[in-house]
C-alpha positions in Angstrom: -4.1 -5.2 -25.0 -2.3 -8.4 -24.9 -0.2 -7.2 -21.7 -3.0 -5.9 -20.1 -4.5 -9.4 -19.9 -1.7 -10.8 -18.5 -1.7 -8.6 -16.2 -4.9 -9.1 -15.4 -4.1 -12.9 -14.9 -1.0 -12.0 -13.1 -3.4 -9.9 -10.9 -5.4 -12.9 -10.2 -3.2 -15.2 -9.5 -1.0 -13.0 -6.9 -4.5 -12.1 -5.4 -6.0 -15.6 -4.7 -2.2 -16.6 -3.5 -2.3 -13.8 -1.2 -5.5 -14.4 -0.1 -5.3 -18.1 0.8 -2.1 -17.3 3.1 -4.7 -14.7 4.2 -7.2 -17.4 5.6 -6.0 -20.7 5.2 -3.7 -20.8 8.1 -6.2 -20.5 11.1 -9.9 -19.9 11.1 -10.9 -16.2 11.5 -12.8 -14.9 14.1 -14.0 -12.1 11.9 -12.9 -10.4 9.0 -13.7 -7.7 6.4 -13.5 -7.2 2.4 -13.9 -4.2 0.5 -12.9 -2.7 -3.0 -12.4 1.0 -3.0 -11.8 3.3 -6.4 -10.0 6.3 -6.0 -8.9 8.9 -8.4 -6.4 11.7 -8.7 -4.7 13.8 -11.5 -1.0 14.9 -9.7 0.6 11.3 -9.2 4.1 11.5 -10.6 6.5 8.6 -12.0 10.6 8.7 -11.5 11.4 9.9 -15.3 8.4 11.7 -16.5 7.9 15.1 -16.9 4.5 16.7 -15.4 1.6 14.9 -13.5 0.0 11.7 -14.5 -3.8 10.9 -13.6 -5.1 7.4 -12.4 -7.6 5.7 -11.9 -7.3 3.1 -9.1 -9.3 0.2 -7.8 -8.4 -1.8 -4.7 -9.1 -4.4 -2.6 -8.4 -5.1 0.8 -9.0 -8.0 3.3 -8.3 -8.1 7.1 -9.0 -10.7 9.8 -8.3 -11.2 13.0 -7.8 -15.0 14.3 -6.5 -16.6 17.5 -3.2 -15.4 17.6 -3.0 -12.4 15.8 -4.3 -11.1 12.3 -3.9 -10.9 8.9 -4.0 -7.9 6.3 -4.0 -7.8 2.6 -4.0 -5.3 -0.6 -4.3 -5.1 -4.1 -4.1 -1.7 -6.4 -4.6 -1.9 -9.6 -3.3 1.6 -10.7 -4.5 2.6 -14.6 -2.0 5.5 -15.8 -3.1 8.1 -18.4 -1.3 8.4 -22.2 1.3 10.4 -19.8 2.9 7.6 -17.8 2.9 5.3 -21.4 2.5 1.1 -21.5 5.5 -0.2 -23.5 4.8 -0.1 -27.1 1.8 1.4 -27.3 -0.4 4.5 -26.5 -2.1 4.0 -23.8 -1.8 4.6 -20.5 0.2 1.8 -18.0 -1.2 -0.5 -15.9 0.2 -1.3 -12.6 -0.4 -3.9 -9.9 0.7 -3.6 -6.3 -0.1 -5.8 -3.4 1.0 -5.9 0.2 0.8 -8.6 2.6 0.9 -8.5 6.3 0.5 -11.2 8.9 0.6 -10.2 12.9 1.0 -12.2 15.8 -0.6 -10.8 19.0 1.7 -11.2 22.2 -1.8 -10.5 24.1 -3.0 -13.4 22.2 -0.3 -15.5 22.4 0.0 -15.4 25.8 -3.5 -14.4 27.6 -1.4 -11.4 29.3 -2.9 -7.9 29.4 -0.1 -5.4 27.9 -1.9 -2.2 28.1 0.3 0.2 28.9 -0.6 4.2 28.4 -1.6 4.6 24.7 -0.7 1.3 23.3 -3.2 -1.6 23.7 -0.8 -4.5 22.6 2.7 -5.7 21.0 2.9 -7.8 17.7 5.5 -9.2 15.6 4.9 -8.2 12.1 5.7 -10.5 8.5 4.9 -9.7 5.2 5.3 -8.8 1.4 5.2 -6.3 -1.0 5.1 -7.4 -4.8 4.4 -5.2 -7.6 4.6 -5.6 -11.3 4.0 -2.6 -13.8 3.7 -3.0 -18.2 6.4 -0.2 -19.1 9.7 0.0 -20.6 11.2 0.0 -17.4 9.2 -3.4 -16.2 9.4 -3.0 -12.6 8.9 -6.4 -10.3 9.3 -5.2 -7.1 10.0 -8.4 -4.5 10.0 -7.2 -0.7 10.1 -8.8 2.3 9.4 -7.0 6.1 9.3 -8.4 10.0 9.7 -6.5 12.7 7.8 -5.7 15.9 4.7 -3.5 15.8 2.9 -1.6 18.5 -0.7 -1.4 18.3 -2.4 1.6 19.8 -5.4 2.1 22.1 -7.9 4.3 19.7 -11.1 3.3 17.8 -10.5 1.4 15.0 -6.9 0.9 14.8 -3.9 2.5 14.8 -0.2 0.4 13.9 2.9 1.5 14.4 6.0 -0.6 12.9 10.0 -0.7 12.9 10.8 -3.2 10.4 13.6 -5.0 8.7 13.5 -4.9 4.9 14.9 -6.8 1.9 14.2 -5.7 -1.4 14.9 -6.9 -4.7 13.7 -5.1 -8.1 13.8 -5.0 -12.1 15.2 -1.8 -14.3 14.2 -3.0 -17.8 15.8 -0.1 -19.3 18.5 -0.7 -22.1 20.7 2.1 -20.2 20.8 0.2 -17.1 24.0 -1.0 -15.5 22.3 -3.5 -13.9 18.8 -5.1 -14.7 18.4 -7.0 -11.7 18.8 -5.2 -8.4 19.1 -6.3 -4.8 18.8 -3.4 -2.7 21.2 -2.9 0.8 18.9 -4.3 3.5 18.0 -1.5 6.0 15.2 -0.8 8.3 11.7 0.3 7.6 9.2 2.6 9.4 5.6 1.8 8.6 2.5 3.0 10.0 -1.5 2.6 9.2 -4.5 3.8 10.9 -8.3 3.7 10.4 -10.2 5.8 12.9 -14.1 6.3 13.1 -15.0 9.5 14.6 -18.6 11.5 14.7 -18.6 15.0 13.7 -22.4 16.2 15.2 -24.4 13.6 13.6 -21.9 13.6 10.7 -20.0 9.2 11.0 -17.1 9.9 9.4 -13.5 7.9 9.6 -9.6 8.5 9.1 -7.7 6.3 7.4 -4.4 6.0 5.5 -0.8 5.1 5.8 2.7 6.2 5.8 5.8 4.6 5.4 9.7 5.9 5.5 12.7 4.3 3.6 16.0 5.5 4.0 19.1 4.9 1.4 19.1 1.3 0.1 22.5 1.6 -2.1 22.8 2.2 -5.7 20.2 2.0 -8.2 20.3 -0.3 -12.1 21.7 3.2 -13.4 24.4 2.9 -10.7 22.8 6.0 -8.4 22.9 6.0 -4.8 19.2 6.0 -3.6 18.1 8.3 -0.6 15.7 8.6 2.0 12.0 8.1 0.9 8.6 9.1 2.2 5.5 8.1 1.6 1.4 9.8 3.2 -1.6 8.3 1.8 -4.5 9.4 3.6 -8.1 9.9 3.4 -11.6 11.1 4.8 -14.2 9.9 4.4 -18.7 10.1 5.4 -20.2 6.8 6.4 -22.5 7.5 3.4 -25.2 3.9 4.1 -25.5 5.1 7.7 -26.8 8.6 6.7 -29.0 7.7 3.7 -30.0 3.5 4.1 -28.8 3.4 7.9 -26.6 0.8 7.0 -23.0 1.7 8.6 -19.7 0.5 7.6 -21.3 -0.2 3.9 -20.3 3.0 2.0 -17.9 5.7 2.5 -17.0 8.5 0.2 -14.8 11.4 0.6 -11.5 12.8 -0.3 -7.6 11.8 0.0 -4.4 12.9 -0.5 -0.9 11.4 -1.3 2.4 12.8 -0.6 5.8 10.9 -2.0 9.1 12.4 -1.8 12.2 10.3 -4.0 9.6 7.8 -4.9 11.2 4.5 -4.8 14.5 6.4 -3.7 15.1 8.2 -6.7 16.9 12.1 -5.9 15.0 15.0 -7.7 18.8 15.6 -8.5 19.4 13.4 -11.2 15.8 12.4 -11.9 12.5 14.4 -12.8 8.9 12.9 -11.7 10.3 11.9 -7.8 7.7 14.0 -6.2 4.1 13.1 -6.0 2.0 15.9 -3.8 -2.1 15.0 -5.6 -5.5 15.1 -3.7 -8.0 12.6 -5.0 -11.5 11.2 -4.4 -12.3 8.0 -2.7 -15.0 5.6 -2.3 -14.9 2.9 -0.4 -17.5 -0.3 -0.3 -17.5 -3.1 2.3 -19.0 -6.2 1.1 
């Protein structure tokens, strides 16, 4: 219980950090907030045997100021008795957040960049932290930039090649090393969140997808390989068909595919491949 409030604090702390670099470095023109809860019982963890189910509530915040934009997201993933908390029964707790921060070259420069399917060019910047209460104490640490092409579809739809820097935590006692600094590579990352009507039916596609490939050797001294990551949902504009209030409340389904999660070969370790559908709401303050 004790860890699980200090995660919770931890939580906090990393959120309202995030979230100032978020807003505090140029007045948005708009912007949006919204927690979402999603649950699925076929997620997998490097090192277990069988599927775990988790409960998951999220928050994300995006803007969009004078020279670009700003994205940011917080998980807070709650494991079942299958994927263990250390010392105890019950089920881990994990926190993930990423942080992105564009700059426009349309904006920066007043010049139109259209050109076929892409509405504009942006340099990309961010983070991805993460800190989990098992045994094996990750505390993920990773840095991105690269350049990102935005495409010409409702919504949006982001495209990026990125540089990457990662450094990490193995807390177990069989480790050969317990803190890790991955081989720099690059980093394909992608996101899209697409309205669409189906007959009178206001629906949206959203999700993600992001490719890693090997980073170099493991804390157990294994080399890594390629990774792969789909996240993706669908979901009814639920307040625009019962309160005609759109963009309020969505809910739908999802899916998640991971291959290797976090690099790890199905070779030498069980639990690398996550394949899970789940269900997804989705409310925008």
């Amino acid at each position: 219980m004790q860890k699980r409030k200090f995660l919770v604090r931890q939580t906090f702390a990393a959120s309202t950090l995030l979230l100032t670099m978020a807003t505090a470095v140029h007045a948005a023109d708009w912007s949006d907030n919204s927690f979402s809860y999603w649950y699925g019982t076929h997620f997998a963890e490097p090192g277990i045997d069988g599927p775990i189910a988790k409960h998951v509530v999220e928050f994300t915040h995006v803007d969009g100021y004078q020279y670009g934009g700003n994205f940011l997201n917080v998980q807070v993933l709650f494991s079942d008795k299958d994927d263990p908390a250390d010392g105890g029964d019950n089920g881990a707790t994990e926190v993930y957040a990423i942080y992105r921060h564009q700059l426009s070259l349309h904006k920066i420069s007043g010049k139109d960049f259209k050109w076929g399917p892409v509405r504009d060019w942006s340099l990309s910047g961010g983070v991805d932290w993460n800190t989990k209460n098992t045994a094996f104490a990750p505390a993920k640490r990773m840095l991105v930039i690269g350049p990102t092409v935005n495409f010409d579809v409702p919504g949006f739809w982001d495209f990026s090649v990125m540089y990457r820097s990662e450094r990490n935590h193995n807390g177990s006692p069989f480790a050969r090393e317990h803190d890790i600094h991955f081989d720099d590579t690059y980093y394909l990352e992608t996101a899209w969140d697409i309205p669409f009507q189906l007959d009178s039916v206001p629906l949206k596609f959203k999700g993600f997808a992001n490719f890693v490939p090997p980073k170099g050797k493991d804390g157990f001294g294994n080399d890594s390989v390629s990774e792969t990551l789909v996240h993706l949902s669908l979901l009814v504009d639920v307040g625009a068909l019962t309160v005609g209030k759109k963009d309020t409340f969505f809910a739908g389904v999802g899916y998640e595919y991971w291959k290797n999660k976090f690099g790890n070969s199905s070779a030498n370790t069980s639990g690398t491949e996550a394949n899970t559908t789940f269900v997804n709401l989705e409310w925008h303050l």
